[in-house]
LOFI-101981 format. One record per atom (N, C-alpha, C): residue in three letters; atom name; x, y, z. Coordinates in nm, 2 decimals. Layout:
N
[site "Ala", "CA", [X, Y, Z]]
...
***
This chain:
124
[site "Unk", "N", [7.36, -3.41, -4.99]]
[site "Unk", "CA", [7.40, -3.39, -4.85]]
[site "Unk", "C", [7.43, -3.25, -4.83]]
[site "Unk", "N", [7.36, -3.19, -4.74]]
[site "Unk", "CA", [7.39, -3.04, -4.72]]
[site "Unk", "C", [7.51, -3.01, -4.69]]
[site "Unk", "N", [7.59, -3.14, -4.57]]
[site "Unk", "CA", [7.73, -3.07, -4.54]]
[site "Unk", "C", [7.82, -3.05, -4.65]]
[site "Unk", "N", [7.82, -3.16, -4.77]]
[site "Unk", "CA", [7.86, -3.12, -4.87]]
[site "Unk", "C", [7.83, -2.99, -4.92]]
[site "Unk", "N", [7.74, -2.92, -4.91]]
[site "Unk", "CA", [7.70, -2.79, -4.98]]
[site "Unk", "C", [7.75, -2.70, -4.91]]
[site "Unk", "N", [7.76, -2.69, -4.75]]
[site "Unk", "CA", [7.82, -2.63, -4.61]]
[site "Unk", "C", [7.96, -2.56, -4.64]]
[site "Unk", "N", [8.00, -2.69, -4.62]]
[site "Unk", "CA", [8.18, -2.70, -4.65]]
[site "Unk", "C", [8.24, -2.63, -4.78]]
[site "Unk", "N", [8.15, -2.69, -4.89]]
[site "Unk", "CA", [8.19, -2.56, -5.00]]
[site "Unk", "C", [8.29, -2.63, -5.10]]
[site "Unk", "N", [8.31, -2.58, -5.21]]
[site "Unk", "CA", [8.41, -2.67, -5.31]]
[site "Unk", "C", [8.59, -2.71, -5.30]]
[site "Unk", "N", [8.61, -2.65, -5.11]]
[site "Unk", "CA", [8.75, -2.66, -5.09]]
[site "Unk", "C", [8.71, -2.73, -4.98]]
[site "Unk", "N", [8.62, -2.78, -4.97]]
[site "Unk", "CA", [8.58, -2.89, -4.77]]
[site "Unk", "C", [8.58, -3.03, -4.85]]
[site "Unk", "N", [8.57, -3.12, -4.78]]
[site "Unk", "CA", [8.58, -3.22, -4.76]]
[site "Unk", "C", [8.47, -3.30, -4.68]]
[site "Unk", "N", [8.39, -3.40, -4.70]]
[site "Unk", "CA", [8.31, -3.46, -4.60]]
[site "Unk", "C", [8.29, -3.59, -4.65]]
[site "Unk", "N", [8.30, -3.66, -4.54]]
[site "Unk", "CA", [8.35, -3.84, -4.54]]
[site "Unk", "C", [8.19, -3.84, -4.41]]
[site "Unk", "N", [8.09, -3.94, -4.51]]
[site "Unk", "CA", [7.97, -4.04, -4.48]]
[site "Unk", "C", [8.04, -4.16, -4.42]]
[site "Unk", "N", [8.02, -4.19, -4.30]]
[site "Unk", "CA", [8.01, -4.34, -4.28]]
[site "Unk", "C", [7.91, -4.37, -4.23]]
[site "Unk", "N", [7.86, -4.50, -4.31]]
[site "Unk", "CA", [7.74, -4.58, -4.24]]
[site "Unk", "C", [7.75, -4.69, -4.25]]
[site "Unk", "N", [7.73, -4.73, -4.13]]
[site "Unk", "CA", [7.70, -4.89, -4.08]]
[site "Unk", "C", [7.64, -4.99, -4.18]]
[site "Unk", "N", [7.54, -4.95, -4.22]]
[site "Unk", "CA", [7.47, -5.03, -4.29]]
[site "Unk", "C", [7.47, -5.03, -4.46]]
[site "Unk", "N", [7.57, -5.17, -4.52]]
[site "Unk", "CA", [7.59, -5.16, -4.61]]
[site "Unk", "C", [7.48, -5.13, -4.74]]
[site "Unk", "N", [7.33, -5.14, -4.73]]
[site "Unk", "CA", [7.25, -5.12, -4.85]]
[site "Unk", "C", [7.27, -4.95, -4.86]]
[site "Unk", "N", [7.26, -4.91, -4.69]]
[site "Unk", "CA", [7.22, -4.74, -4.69]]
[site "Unk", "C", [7.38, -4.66, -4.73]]
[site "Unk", "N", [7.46, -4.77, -4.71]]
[site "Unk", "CA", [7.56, -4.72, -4.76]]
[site "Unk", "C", [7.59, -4.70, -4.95]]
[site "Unk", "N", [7.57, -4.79, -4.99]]
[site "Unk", "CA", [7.57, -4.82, -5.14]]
[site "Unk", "C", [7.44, -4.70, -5.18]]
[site "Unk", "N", [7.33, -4.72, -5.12]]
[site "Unk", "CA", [7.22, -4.57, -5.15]]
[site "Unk", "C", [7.29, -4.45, -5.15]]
[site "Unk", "N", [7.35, -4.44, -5.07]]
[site "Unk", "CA", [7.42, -4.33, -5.02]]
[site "Unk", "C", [7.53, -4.26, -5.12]]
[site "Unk", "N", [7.63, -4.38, -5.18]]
[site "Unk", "CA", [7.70, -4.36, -5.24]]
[site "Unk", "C", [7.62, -4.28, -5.42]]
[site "Unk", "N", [7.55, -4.33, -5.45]]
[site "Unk", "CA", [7.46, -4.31, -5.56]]
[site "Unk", "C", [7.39, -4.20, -5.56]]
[site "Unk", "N", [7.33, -4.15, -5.45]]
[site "Unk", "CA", [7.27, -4.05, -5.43]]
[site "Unk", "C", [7.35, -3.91, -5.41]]
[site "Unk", "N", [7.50, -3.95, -5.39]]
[site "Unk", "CA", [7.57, -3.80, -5.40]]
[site "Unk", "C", [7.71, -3.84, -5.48]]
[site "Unk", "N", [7.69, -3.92, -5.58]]
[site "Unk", "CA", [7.79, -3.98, -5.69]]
[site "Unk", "C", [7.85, -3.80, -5.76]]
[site "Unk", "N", [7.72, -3.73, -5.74]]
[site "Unk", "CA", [7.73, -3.66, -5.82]]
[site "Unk", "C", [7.84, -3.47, -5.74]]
[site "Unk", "N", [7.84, -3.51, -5.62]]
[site "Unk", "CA", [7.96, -3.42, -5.54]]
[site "Unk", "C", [8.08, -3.43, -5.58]]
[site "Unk", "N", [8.12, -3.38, -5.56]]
[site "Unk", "CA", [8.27, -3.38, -5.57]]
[site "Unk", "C", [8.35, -3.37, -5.44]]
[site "Unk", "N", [8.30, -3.36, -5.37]]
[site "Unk", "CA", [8.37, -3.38, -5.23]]
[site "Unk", "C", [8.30, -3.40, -5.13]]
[site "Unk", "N", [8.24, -3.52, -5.14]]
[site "Unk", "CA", [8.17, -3.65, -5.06]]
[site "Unk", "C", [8.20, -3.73, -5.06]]
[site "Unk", "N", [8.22, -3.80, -5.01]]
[site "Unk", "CA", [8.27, -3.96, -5.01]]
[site "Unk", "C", [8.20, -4.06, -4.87]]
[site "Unk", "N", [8.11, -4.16, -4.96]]
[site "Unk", "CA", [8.07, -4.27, -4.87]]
[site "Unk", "C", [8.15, -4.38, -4.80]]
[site "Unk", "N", [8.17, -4.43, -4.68]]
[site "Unk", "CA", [8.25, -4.52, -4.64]]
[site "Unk", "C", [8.15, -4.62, -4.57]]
[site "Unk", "N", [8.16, -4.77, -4.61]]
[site "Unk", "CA", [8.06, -4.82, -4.45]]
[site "Unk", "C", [8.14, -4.92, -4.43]]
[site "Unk", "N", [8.09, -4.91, -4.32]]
[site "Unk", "CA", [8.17, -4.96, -4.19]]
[site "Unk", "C", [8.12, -4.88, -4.07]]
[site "Unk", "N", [8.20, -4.93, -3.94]]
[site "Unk", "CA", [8.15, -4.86, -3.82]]
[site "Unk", "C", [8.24, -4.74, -3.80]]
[site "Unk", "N", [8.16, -4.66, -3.81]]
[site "Unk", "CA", [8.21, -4.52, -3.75]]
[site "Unk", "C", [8.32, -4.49, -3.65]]
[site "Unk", "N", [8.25, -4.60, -3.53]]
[site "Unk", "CA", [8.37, -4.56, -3.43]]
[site "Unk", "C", [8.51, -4.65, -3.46]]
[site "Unk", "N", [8.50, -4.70, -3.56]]
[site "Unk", "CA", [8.65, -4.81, -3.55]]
[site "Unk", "C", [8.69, -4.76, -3.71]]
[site "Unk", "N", [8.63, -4.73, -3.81]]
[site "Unk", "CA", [8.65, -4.71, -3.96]]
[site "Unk", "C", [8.76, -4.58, -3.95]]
[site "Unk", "N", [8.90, -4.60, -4.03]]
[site "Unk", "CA", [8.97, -4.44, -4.05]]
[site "Unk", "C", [8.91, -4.38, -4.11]]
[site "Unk", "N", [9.00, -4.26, -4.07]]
[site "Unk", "CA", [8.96, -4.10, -4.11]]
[site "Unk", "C", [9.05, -4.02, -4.14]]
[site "Unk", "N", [9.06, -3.90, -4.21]]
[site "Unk", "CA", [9.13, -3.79, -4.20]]
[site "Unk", "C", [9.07, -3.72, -4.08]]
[site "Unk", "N", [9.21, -3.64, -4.01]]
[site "Unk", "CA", [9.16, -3.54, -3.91]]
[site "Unk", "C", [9.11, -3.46, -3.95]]
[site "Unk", "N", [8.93, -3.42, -3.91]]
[site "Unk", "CA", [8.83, -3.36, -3.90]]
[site "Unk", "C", [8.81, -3.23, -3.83]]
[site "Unk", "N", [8.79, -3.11, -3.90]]
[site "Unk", "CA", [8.76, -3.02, -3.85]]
[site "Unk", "C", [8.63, -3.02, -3.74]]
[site "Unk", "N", [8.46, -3.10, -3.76]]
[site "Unk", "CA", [8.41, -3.11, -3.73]]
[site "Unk", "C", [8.35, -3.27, -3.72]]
[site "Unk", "N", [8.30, -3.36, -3.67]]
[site "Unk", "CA", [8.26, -3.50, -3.66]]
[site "Unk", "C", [8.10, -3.48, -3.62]]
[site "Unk", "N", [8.00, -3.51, -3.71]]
[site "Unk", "CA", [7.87, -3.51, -3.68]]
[site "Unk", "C", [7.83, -3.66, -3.66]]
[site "Unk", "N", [7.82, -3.71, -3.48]]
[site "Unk", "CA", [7.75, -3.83, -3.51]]
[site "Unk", "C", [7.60, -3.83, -3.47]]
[site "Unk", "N", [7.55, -3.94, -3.61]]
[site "Unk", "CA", [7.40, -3.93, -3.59]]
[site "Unk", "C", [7.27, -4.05, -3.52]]
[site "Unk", "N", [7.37, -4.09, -3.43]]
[site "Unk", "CA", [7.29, -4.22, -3.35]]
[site "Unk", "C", [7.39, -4.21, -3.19]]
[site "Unk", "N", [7.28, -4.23, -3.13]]
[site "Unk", "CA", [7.26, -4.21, -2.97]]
[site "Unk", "C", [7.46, -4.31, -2.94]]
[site "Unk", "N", [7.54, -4.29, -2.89]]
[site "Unk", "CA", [7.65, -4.34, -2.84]]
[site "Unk", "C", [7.64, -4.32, -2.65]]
[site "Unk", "N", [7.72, -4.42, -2.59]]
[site "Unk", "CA", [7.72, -4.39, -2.47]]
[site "Unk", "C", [7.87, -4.36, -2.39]]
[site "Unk", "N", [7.93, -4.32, -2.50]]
[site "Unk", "CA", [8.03, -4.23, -2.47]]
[site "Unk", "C", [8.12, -4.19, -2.58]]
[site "Unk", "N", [8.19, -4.08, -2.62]]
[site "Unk", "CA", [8.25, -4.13, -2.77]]
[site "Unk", "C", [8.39, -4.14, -2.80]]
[site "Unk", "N", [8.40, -4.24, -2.89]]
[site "Unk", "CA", [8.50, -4.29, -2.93]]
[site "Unk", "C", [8.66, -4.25, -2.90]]
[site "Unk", "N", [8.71, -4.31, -2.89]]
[site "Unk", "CA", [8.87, -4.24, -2.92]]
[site "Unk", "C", [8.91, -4.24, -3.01]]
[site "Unk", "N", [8.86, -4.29, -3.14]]
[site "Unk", "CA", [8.89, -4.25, -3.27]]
[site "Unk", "C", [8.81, -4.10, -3.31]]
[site "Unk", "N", [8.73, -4.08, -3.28]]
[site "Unk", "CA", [8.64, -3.93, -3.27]]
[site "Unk", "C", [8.68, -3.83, -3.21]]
[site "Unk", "N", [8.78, -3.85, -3.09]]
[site "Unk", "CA", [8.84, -3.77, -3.01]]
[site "Unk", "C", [8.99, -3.72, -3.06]]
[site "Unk", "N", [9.04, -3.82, -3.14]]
[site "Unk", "CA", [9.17, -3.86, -3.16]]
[site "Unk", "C", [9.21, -3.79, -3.31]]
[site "Unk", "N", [9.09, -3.81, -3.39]]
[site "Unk", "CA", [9.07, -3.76, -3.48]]
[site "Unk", "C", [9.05, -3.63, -3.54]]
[site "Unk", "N", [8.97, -3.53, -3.37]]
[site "Unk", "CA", [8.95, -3.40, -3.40]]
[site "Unk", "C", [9.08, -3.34, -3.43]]
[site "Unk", "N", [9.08, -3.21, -3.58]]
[site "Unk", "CA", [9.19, -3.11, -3.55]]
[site "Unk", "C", [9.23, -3.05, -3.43]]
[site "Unk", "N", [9.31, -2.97, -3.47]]
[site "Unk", "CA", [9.37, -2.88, -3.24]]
[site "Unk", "C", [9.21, -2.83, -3.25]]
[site "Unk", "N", [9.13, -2.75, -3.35]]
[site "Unk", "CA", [9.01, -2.70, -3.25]]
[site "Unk", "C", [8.90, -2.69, -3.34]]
[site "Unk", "N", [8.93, -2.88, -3.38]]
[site "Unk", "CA", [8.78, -2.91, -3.46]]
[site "Unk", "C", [8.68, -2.97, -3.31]]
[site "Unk", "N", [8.54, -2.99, -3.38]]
[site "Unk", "CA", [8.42, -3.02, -3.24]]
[site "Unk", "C", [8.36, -3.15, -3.35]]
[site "Unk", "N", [8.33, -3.16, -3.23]]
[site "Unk", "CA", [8.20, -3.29, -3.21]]
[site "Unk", "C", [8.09, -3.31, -3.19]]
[site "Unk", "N", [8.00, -3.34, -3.28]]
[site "Unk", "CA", [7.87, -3.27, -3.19]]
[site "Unk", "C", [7.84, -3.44, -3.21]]
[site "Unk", "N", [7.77, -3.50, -3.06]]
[site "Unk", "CA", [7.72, -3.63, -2.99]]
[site "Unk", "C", [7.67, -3.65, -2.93]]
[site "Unk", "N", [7.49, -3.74, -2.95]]
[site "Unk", "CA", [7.42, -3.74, -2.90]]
[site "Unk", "C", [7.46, -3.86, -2.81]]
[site "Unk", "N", [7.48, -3.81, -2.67]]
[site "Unk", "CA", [7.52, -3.90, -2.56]]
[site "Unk", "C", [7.40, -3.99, -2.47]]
[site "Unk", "N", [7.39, -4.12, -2.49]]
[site "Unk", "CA", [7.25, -4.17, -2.46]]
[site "Unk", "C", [7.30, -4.27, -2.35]]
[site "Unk", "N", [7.20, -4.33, -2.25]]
[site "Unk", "CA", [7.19, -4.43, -2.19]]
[site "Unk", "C", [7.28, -4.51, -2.19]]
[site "Unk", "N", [7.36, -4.60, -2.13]]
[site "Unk", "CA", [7.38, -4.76, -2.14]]
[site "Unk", "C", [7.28, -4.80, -2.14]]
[site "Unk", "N", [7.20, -4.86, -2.02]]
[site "Unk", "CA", [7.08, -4.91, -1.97]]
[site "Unk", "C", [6.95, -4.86, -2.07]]
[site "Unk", "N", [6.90, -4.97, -2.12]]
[site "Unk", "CA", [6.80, -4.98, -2.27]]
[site "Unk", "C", [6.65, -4.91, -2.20]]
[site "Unk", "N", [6.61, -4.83, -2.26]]
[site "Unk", "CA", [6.45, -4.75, -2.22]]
[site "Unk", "C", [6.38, -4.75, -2.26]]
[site "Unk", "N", [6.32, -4.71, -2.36]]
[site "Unk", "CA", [6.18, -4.76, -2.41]]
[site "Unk", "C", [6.18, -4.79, -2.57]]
[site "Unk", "N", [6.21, -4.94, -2.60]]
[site "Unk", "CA", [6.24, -5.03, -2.68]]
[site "Unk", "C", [6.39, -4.98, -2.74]]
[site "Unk", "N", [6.40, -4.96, -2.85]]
[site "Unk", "CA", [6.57, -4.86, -2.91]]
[site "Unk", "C", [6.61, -4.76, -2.89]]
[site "Unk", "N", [6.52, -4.65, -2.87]]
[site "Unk", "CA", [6.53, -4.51, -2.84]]
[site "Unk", "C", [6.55, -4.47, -2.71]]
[site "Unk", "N", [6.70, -4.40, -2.68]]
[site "Unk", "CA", [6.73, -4.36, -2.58]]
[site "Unk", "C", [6.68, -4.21, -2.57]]
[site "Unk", "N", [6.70, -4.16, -2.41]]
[site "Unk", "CA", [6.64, -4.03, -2.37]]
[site "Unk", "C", [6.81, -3.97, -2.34]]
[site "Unk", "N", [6.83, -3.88, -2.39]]
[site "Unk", "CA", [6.96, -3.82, -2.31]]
[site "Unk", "C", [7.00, -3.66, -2.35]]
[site "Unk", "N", [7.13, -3.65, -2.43]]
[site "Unk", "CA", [7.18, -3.50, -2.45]]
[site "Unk", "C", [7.26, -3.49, -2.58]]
[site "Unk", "N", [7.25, -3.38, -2.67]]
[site "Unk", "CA", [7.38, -3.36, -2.74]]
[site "Unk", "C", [7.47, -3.27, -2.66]]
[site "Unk", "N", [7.58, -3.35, -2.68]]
[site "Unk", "CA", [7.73, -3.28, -2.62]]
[site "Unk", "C", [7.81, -3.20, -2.74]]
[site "Unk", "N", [7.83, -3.09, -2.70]]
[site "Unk", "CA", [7.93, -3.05, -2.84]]
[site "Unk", "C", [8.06, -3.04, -2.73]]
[site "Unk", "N", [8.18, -3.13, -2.79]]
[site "Unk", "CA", [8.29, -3.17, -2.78]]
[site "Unk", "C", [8.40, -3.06, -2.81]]
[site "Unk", "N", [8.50, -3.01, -2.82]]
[site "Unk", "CA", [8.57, -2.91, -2.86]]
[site "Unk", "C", [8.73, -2.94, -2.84]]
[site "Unk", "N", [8.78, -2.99, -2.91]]
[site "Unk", "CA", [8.95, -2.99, -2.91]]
[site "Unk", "C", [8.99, -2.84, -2.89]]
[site "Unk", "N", [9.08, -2.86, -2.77]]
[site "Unk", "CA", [9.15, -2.75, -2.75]]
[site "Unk", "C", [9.36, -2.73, -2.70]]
[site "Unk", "N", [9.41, -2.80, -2.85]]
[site "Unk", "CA", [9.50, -2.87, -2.83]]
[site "Unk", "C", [9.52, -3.01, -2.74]]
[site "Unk", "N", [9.53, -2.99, -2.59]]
[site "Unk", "CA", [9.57, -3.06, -2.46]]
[site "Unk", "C", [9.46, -3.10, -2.42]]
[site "Unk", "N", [9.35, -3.06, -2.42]]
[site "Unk", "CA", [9.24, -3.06, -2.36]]
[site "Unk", "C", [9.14, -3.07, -2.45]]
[site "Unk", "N", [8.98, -3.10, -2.37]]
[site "Unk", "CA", [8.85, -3.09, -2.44]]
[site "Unk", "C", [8.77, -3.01, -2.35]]
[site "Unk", "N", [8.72, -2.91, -2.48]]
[site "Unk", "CA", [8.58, -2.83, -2.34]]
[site "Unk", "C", [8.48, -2.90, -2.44]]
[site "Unk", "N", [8.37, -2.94, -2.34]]
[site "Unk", "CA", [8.26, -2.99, -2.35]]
[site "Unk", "C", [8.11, -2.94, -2.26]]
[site "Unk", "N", [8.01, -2.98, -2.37]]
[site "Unk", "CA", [7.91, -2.83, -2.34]]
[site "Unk", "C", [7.78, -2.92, -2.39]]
[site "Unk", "N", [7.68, -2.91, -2.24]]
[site "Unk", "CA", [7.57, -3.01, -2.31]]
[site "Unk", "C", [7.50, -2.90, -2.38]]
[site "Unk", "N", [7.45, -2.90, -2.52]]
[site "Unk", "CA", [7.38, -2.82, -2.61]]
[site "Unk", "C", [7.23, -2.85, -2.61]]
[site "Unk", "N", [7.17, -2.92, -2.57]]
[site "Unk", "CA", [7.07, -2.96, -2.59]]
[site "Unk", "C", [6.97, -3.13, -2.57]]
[site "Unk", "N", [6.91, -3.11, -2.53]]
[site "Unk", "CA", [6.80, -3.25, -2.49]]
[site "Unk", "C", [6.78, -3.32, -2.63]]
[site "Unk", "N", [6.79, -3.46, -2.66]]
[site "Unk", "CA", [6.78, -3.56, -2.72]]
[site "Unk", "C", [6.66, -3.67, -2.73]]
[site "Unk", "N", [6.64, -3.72, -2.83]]
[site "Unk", "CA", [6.59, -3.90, -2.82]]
[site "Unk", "C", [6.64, -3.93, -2.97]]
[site "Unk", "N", [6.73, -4.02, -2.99]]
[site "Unk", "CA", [6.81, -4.12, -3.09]]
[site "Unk", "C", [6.78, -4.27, -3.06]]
[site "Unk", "N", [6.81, -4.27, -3.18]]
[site "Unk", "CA", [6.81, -4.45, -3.15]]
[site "Unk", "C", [6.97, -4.43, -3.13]]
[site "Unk", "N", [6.96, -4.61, -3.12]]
[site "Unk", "CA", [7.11, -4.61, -3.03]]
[site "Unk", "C", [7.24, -4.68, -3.13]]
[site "Unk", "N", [7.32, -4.67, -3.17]]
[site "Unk", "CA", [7.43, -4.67, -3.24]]
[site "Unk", "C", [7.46, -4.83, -3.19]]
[site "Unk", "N", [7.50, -4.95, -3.29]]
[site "Unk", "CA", [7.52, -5.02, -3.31]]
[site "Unk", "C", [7.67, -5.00, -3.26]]
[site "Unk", "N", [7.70, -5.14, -3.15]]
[site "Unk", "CA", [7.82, -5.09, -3.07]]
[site "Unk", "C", [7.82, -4.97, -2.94]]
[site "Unk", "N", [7.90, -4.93, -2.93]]
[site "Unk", "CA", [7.98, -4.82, -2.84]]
[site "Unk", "C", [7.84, -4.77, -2.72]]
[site "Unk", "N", [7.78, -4.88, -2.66]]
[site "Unk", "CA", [7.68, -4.92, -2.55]]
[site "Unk", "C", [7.72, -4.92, -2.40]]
[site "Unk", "N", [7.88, -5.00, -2.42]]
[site "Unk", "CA", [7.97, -5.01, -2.29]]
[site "Unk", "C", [7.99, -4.90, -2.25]]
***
């Protein structure tokens, strides 16, 4: 996992994935980090420690208040923000948002054009 390599031997980085085979893969395949850790379950509902930064990697149509709630005073989010309304078969057309705790507040900043598939849940 690169963010494990990122973060460095005093960071921390917590995997969650939905899907329990890719999850158990997952776990196996960076057995060997020391500061990685795989969790499955859903992302937007699964705890966390508060996060300097939150990378989610499937299309959401708005994000979580556990993702929000979760950021440090001026950790970010980076969130591919997609559709409600379904477009051409799973794959939504939309934006990444980078998110930014700022104590009281959030600045938020579209970073760039998108296509994701769409995140199981968080559609409403």
């Amino acid at each position: 996992m690169i963010a494990a390599h990122l973060v460095g031997s005093s960071g921390k980085v917590t995997a969650i994935e939905y899907d329990p085979s890719l999850a158990a893969r997952a776990r196996d395949n960076l057995a060997s980090l020391g500061n990685a850790t795989v969790v499955q379950g859903d992302g937007a509902a699964v705890d966390f420690e508060p996060a300097d930064v939150i990378y989610v990697n499937a299309g959401a149509a708005h994000p979580a208040d556990r993702w929000l709630d979760g950021l440090t005073e001026v950790g970010r989010l980076m969130l591919p923000l997609t559709r409600v309304k379904q477009m051409e078969g799973n794959v939504r057309h939309r934006c990444v948002l980078r998110i930014e705790r700022r104590s009281t507040y959030y600045l938020v900043q579209s970073v760039m054009g998108c296509r994701h598939l769409s995140m199981r849940g968080m559609r409403s």
